[in-house]
VOGU-3710 file (C-alpha; in Angstrom, 3 decimals, decimal comma):
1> xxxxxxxxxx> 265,341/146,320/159,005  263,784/148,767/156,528  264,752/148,237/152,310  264,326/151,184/150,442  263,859/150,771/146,608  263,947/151,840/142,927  263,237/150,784/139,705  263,667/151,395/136,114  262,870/149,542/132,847  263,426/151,031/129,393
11> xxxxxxxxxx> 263,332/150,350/125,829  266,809/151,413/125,021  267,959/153,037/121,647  267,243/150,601/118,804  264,676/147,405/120,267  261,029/148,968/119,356  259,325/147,178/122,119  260,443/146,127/125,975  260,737/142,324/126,372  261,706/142,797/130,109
21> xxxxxxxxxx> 259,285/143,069/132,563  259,820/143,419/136,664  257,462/142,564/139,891  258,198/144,182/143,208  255,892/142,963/146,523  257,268/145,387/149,238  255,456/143,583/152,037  257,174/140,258/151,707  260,501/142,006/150,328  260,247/140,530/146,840
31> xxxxxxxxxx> 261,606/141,239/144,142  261,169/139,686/140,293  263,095/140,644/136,964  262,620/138,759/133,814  263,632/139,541/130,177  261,757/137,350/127,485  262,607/135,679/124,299  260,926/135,096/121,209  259,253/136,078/117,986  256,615/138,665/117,540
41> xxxxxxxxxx> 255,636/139,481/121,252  256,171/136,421/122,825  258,789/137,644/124,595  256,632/140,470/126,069  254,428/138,005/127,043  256,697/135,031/128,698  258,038/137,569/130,736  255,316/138,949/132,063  253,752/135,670/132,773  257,028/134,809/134,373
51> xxxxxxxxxx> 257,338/137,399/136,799  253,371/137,875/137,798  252,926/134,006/138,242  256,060/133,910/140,838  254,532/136,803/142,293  251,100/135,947/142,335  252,236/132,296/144,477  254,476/133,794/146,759  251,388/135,903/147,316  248,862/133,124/147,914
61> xxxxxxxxxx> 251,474/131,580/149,991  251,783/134,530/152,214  248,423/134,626/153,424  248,414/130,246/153,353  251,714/129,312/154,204  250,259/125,087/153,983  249,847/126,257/150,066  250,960/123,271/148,359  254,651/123,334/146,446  255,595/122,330/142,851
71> xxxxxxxxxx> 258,004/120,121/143,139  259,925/118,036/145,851  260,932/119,980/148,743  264,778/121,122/149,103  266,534/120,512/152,225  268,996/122,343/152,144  267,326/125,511/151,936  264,815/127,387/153,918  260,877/127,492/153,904  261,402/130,723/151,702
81> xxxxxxxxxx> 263,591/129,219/149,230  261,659/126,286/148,487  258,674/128,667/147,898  260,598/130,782/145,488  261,701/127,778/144,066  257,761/126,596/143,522  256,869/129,297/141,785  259,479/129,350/139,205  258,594/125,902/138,382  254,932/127,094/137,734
91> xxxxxxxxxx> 255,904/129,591/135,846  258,006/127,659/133,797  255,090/125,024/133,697  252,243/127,897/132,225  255,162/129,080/129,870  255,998/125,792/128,415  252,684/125,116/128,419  251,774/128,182/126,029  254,688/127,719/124,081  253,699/124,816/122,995
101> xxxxxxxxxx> 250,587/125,246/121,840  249,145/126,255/118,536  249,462/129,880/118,619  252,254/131,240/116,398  252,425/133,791/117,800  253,982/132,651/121,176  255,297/129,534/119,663  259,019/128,834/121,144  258,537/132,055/123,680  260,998/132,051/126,915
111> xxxxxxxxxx> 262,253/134,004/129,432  264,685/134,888/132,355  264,151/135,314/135,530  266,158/136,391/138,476  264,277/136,764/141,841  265,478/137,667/145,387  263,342/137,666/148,523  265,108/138,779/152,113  263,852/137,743/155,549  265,501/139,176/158,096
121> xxxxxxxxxx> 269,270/138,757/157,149  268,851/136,409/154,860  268,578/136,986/151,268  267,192/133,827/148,664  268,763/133,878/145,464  266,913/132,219/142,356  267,950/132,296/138,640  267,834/130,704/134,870  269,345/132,388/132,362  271,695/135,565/132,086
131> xxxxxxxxxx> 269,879/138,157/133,802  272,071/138,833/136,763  272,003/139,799/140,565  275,097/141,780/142,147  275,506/142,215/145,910  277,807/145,703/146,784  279,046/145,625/150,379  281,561/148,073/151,504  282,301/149,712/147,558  283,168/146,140/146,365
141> xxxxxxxxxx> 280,526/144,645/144,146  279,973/140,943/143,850  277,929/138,746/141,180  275,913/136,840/142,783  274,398/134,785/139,635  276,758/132,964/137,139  275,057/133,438/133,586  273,322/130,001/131,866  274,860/131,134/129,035  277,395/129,185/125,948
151> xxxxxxxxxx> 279,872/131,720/126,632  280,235/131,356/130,161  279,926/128,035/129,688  282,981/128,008/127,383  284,368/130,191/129,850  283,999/127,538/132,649  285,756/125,058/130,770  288,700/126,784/129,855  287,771/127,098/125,771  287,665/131,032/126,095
161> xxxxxxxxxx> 288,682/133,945/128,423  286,323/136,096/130,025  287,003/139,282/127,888  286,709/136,778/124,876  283,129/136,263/126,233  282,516/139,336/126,419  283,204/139,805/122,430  281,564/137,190/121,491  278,892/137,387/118,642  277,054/134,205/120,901
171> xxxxxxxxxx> 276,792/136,435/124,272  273,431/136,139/123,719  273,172/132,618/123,496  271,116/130,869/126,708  271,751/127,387/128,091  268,352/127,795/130,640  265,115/129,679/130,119  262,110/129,165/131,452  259,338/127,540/129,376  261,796/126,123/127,418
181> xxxxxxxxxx> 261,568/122,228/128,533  258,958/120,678/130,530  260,910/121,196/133,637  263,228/123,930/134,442  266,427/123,746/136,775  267,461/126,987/138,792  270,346/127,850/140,502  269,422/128,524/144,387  271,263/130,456/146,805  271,256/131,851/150,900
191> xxxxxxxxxx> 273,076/135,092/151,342  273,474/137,168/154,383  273,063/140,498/153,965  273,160/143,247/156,422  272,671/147,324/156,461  273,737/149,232/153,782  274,582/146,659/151,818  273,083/147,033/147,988  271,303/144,447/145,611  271,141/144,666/141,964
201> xxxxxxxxxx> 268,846/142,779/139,903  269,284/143,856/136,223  268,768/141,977/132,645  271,112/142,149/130,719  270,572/145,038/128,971  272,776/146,931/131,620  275,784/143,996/131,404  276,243/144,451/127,745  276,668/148,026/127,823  277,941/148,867/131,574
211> xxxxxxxxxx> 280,912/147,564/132,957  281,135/145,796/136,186  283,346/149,182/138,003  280,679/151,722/136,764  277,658/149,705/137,907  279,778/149,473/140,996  280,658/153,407/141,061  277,249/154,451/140,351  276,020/152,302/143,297  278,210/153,678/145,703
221> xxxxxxxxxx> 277,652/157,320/144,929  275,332/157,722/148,238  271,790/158,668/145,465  269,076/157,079/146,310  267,765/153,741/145,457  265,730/155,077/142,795  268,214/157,771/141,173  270,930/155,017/141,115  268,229/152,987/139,282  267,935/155,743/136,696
231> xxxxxxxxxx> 271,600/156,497/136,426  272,266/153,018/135,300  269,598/152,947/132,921  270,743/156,020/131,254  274,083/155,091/131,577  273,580/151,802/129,443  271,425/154,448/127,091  274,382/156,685/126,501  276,720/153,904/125,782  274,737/152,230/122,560
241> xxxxxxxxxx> 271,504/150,958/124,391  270,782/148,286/122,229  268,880/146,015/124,152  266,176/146,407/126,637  267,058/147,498/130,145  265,955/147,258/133,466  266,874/147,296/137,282  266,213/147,284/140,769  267,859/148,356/143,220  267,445/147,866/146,990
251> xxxxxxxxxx> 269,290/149,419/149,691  268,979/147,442/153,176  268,725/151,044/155,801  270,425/150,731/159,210  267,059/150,578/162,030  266,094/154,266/162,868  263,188/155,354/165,424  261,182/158,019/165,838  261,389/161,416/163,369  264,320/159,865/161,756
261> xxxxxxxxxx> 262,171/157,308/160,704  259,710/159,313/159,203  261,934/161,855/157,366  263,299/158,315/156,107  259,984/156,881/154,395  259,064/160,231/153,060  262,575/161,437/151,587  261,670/162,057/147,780  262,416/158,991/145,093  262,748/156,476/148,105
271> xxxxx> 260,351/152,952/148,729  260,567/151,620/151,635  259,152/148,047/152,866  259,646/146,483/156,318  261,918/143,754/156,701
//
């Protein structure tokens, strides 16, 4: 199974400077999105930390596959998982680590991160904090991530609704981040996927000023990976952008052989990687 791809990351309309940052390795279908936290440009520079460390051991482990894991080994989840799993906790480690230390000008720096890596058809889901992944499947999109924030924590217990949350002057409020604690906790998931289907990683930039059934419609309106990345950046853009914004999209292609294939990998604003 081929994925083609796109991404976009953009300022928006009133930030000065781009807190997110994103990490794509096509040959091992990876892909990273973290939005950072924090005074100055710390949060710049947790993010980027965030999503080049992950990257940089799922790398290593790639060519070693006995590369030793941070952290106990899950069970429940696949070789894959755990891996994803081990680098989050070293990123979190090198961004605690930095945030502690006597530079003001990362002091207290965080970050999010959601990261999704698919084998076959099997997709790993990994998150902290309120950057979000959507699966769409047939026109119907699904979250995949359930935000570490106060509101949807208040949310989950009843205390608000969800369109309450969605008002709320503490939307932006995290519960999770990496490099916040010495140790950070992520929420893990398996997922089949299968052709066609579309992931969505985005921060939350896009959630703030999209709604679920135009993220959904722009999805499904057969562009390619990379102009459906754009249209939801500019989308979020012409409705206030005031935060930061970025997203990925991937697009899991139906198997083709032969010129099909080729007119495939060369179409215009399409990346492809082998599954």
């Amino acid at each position: 199974m081929e994925i083609a791809f796109g991404v976009r990351s953009d300022v928006g309309l009133v930030r000065t400077n781009n807190e997110d940052h994103f990490a794509v390795e096509p040959e091992f279908n990876l892909f990273i999105l973290c939005d950072g936290m924090g005074g100055q440009a710390a949060g710049e520079v947790a993010s980027r930390m965030g999503a080049e460390l992950i990257l940089e051991h799922c790398r290593e482990a790639g060519n070693n596959p006995q590369l030793r894991l941070e952290g106990p080994y899950h069970e429940e989840f696949s070789a894959q998982t755990n891996r994803l799993l081990s680098g989050i906790r070293l990123s979190n480690k090198a961004i605690f680590e930095a945030a502690s230390g006597t530079s003001a000008a990362t002091n207290g720096m965080g970050s999010t991160v959601v990261a999704v890596q698919i084998s076959g058809n099997v997709m790993t889901v990994a998150h902290v904090g309120d950057s979000r992944v959507y699966l769409l499947r047939n026109g119907e999109l699904r979250q995949l991530t359930e935000d570490h924030s106060l509101v949807r924590e208040q949310v989950r217990q009843g205390l608000i609704s969800a369109e309450e949350a969605e008002r709320s002057e503490l939307s932006n409020v995290i519960l999770r981040a990496l490099g916040a604690e010495p140790t950070v906790l992520p929420d893990l998931d398996e997922v089949w996927v299968g052709a066609k289907d579309q992931i969505l990683l985005c921060s939350d930039g896009l959630t703030r000023m999209v709604p679920d059934a135009q993220i959904a419609k722009v999805l499904d309106s057969n562009q390619t990976p990379q102009e459906a990345a754009d249209g939801l950046v500019e989308l979020a853009n012409a409705n206030g952008g005031e935060d930061n914004t970025t997203v990925i999209v991937a697009r899991l292609l139906p198997p083709l052989t032969g010129w099909k294939r080729w007119m495939r990998i060369f179409r215009g604003g399409d990346r492809t990687c082998p599954s």
